[in-house]
N, C-alpha and C positions, 0 to 999 in steps of 0.2 A: 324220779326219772331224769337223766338228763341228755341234754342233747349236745351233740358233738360239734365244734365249731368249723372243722375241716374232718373230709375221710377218702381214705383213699380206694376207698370203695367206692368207682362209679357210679355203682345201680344207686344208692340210697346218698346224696352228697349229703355235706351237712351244714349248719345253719349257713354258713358267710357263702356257698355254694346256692342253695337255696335264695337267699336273697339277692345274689349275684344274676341269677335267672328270671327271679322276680322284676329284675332292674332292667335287663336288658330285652324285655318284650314289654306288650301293654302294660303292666303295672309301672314300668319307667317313664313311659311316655304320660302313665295318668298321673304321678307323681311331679315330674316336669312341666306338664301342662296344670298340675294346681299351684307350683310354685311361681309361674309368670303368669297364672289367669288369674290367681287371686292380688300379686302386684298391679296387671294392669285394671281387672275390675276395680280392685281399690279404687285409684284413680279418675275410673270415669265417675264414678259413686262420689268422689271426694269432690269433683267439679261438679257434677249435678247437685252434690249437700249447699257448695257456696251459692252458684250461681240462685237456686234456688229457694233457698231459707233467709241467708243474712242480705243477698242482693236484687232478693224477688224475682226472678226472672220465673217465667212460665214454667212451671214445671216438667214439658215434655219438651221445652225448647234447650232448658237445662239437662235433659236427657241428650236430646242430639249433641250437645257440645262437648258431650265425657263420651259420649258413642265417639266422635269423630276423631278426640285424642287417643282414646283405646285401640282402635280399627288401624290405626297406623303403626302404633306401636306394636301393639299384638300380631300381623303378620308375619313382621319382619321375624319376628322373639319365636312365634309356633313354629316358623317352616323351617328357621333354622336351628333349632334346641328344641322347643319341646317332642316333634313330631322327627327329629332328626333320625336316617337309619330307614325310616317308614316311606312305603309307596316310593315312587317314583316322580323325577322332578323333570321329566323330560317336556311337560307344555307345561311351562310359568304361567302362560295367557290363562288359560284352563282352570290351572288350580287358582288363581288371582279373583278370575271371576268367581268361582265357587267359595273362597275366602269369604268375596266382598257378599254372595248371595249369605252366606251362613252367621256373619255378620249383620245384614239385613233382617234378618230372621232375630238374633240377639237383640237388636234394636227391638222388634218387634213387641218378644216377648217380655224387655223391660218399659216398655211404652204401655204394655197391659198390666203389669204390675203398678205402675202409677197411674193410670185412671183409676184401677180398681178401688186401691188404697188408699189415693189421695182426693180422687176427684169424684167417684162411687160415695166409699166412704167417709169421704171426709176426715181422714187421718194424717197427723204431720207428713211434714216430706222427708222424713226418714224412715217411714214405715217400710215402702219400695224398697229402702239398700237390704233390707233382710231377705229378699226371692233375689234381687238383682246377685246379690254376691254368693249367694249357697245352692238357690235353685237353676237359671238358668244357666250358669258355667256348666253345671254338668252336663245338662243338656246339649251343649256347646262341644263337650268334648266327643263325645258322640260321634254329633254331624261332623266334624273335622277329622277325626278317627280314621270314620267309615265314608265319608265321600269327599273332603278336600284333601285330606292327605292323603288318598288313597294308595 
């Protein structure tokens, strides 16, 4: 079987058509929001690994501090590339606050994932970056999806 790269056949397009469409509604925006959630998660993860492992800092205190480098950059990066095209930009205030709430909630859910693992368990402090980088982003994309970038 193969499948056609271009057709000029409306009803059934074919692949580069298809992916063209794929790209240009939610699966672009989910695509775009893993290429700068997984950049910026990195990061806050890469500052939680130092501050927290080689320079001992508290482990949730080292969470706040890769939260608060992320939260910055991550705004700017979603509302204008990943989520770009989506909702409406007419109240900044609005969607700013719901950023910073859905952000808070990110916090949340990675401050649960390190007591669990770390302080629960008693597992290194790299246990955390395997929910922080895979599981809550998704989550993440979601709530910014369907209610900050509405």
């Amino acid at each position: 079987m193969t499948f056609p790269i271009s057709s000029t056949d409306d009803s059934t397009p074919g692949l580069a058509g298809r992916i063209r469409a794929f790209l240009s509604g939610t699966g672009g925006q989910f695509v775009r929001y893993a290429i700068t959630g997984f950049g910026v998660t990195a990061l806050a993860a890469a500052i939680y690994w130092v501050l927290a492992t080689p320079l001992r800092m508290h482990p949730q205190l080292a969470n706040l501090a890769g939260y608060a480098a992320a939260v910055s950059i991550g705004y700017v990066i979603h509302s204008r590339w990943s989520f770009r095209g989506h909702g409406s930009r007419d109240n900044q205030v609005r969607t700013t606050i719901r950023f910073v709430t859905a952000s808070l909630i990110s916090l949340g859910m990675n401050s649960a994932w390190i007591w669990l693992l770390v302080h629960r368990l008693h597992g290194p402090t790299w246990w955390p970056i395997v929910p922080i980088m895979f599981v809550t982003p998704v989550a993440m994309f979601w709530l910014n999806r369907l209610w900050v970038f509405e």
